[in-house]
C-alpha positions in Angstrom: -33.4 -54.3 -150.2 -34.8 -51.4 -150.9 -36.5 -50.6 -154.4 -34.7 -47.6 -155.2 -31.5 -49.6 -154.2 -32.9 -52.4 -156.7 -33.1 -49.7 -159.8 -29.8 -48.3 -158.5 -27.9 -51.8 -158.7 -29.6 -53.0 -162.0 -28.3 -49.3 -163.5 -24.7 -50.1 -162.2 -24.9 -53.3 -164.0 -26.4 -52.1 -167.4 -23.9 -49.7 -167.2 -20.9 -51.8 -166.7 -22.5 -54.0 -169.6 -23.5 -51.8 -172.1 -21.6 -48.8 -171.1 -23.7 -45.1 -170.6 -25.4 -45.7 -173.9 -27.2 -48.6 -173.1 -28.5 -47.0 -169.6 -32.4 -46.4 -170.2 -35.0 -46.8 -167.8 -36.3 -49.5 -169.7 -33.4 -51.6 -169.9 -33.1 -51.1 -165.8 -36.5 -52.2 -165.8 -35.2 -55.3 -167.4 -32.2 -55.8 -165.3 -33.7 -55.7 -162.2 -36.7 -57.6 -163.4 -39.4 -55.4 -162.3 -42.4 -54.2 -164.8 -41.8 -51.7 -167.4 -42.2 -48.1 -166.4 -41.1 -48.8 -162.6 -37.6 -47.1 -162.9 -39.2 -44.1 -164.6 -41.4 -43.9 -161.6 -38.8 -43.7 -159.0 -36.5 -41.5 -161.4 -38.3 -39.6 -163.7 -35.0 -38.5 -165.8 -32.0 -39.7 -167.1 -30.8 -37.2 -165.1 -32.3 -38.6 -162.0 -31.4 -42.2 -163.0 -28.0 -41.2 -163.3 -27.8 -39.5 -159.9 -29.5 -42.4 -158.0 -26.6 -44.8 -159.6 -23.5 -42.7 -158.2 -24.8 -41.9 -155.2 -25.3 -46.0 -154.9 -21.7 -46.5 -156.0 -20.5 -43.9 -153.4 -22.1 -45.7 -150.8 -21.0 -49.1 -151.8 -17.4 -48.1 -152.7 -15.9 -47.8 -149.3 -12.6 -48.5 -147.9 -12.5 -51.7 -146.0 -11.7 -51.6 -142.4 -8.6 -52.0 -141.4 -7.6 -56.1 -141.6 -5.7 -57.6 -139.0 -2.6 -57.5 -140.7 -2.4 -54.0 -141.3 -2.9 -50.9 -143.8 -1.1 -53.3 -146.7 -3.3 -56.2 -146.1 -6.3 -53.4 -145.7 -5.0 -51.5 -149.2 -4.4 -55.1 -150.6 -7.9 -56.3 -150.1 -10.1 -53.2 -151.1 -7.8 -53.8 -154.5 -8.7 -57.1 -154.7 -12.6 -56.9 -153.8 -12.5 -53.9 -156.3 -10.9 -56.5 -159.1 -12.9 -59.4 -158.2 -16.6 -59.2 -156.4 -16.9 -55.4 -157.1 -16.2 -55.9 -160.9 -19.3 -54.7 -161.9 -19.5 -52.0 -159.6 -15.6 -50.8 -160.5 -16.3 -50.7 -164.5 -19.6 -48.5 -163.8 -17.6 -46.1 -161.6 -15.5 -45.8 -164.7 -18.0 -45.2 -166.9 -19.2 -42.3 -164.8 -15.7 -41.4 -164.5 -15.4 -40.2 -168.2 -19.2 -39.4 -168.3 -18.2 -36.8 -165.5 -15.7 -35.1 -168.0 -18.5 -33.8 -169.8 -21.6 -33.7 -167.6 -21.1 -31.2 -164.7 -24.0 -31.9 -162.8 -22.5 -35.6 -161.9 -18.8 -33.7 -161.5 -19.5 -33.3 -157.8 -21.0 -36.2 -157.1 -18.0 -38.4 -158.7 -15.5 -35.8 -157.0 -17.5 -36.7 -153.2 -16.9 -40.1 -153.8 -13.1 -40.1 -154.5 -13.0 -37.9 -151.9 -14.3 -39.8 -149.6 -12.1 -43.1 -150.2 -9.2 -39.9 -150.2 -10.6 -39.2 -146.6 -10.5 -43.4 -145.2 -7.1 -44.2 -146.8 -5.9 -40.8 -145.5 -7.3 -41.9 -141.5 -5.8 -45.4 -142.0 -2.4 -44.0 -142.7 -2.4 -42.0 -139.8 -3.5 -44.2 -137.4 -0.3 -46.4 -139.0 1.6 -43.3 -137.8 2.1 -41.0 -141.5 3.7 -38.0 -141.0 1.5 -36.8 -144.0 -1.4 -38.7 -144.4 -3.0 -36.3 -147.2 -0.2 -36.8 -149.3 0.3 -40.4 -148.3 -3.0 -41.4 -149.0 -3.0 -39.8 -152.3 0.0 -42.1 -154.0 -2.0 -44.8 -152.3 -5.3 -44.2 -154.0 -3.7 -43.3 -157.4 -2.1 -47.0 -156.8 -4.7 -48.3 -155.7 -6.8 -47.0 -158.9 -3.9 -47.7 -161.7 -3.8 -50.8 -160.5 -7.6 -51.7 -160.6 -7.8 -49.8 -164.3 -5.4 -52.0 -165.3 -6.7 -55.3 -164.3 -10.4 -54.5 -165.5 -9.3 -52.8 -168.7 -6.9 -56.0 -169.4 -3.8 -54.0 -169.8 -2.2 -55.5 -166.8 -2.6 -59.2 -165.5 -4.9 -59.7 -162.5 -3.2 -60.1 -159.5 -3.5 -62.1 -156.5 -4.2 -61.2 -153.2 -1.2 -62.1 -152.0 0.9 -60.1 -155.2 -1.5 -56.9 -153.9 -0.4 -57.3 -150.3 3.2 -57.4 -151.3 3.3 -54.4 -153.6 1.2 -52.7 -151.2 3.8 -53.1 -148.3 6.5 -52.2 -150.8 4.1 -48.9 -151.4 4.3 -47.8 -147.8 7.6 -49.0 -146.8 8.5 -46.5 -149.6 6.7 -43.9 -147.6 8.2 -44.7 -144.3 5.4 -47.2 -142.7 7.0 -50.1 -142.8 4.1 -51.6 -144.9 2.8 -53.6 -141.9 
């Protein structure tokens, strides 16, 4: 792994810690275990710190490929990695969420990434034959995002895989794919 993929993943976990206050380039020094003053090397800014973490989110906050079963099984498991092994990750994106509110300069950069996962869900969909993928794909990001909010922030019990994949089909059949 690269270094400033090192200093990007020990911001994304400071940050789902301690929240955007706690991000300093000396406490990703210390959560990545590398000598003081590195991350200040690599980003010289807060600024700069904070860019090098979305853009590492971005590109670790995909879409899975379609699974064999289908977009629900697909849906179910990007909800599910998102709720489980992408914890940290998912409570950093967040944070920048409502950091974005009031800092235009990461705006676009948390806009490109939504976007993006917009864009995936949006080809899946029509290759499971949407008539409207754009439209489509947007009730089943904002799903898809309710429903990880609500897990992380503890307002909803975690689900299972299996309770994921079964909403999920209900969420397309309701939009004319059959959910398989």
């Amino acid at each position: 792994m690269e270094r400033l993929e090192v200093i990007a993943d020990a911001a994304i976990q400071v940050i789902a810690t301690d929240g955007m206050r706690g991000l300093t380039h000396r406490a990703v020094d210390r959560a990545a275990g590398l000598p003081q003053g590195s991350t200040s090397y690599y980003a010289r800014t807060r600024a700069a710190l904070l860019e090098l973490t979305i853009a590492r989110i971005i590109a670790l906050d995909r879409v899975v490929p379609p699974a064999p079963g289908g977009p629900a099984e697909s849906v179910a498991r990007y909800v599910f990695e998102a709720i489980t092994t992408g914890r940290t990750r998912m409570l950093a994106r967040y944070e920048f969420a409502l950091e974005a509110t009031r800092r235009p300069e990461l705006r676009a950069a948390y806009d490109e990434g939504g976007l993006l996962i917009r864009r995936q869900a949006a080809e899946m969909l029509a290759e499971a034959g949407s008539p409207d993928p754009q439209r489509h794909a947007g009730l089943i990001v904002d799903w898809m995002e309710g429903t990880i909010f609500g897990a992380l922030a503890g307002s909803s019990p975690e689900p299972t895989l299996e309770s994921l994949t079964s909403s999920a089909r209900e969420i397309l059949a309701g939009i004319g794919l059959g959910g398989e």
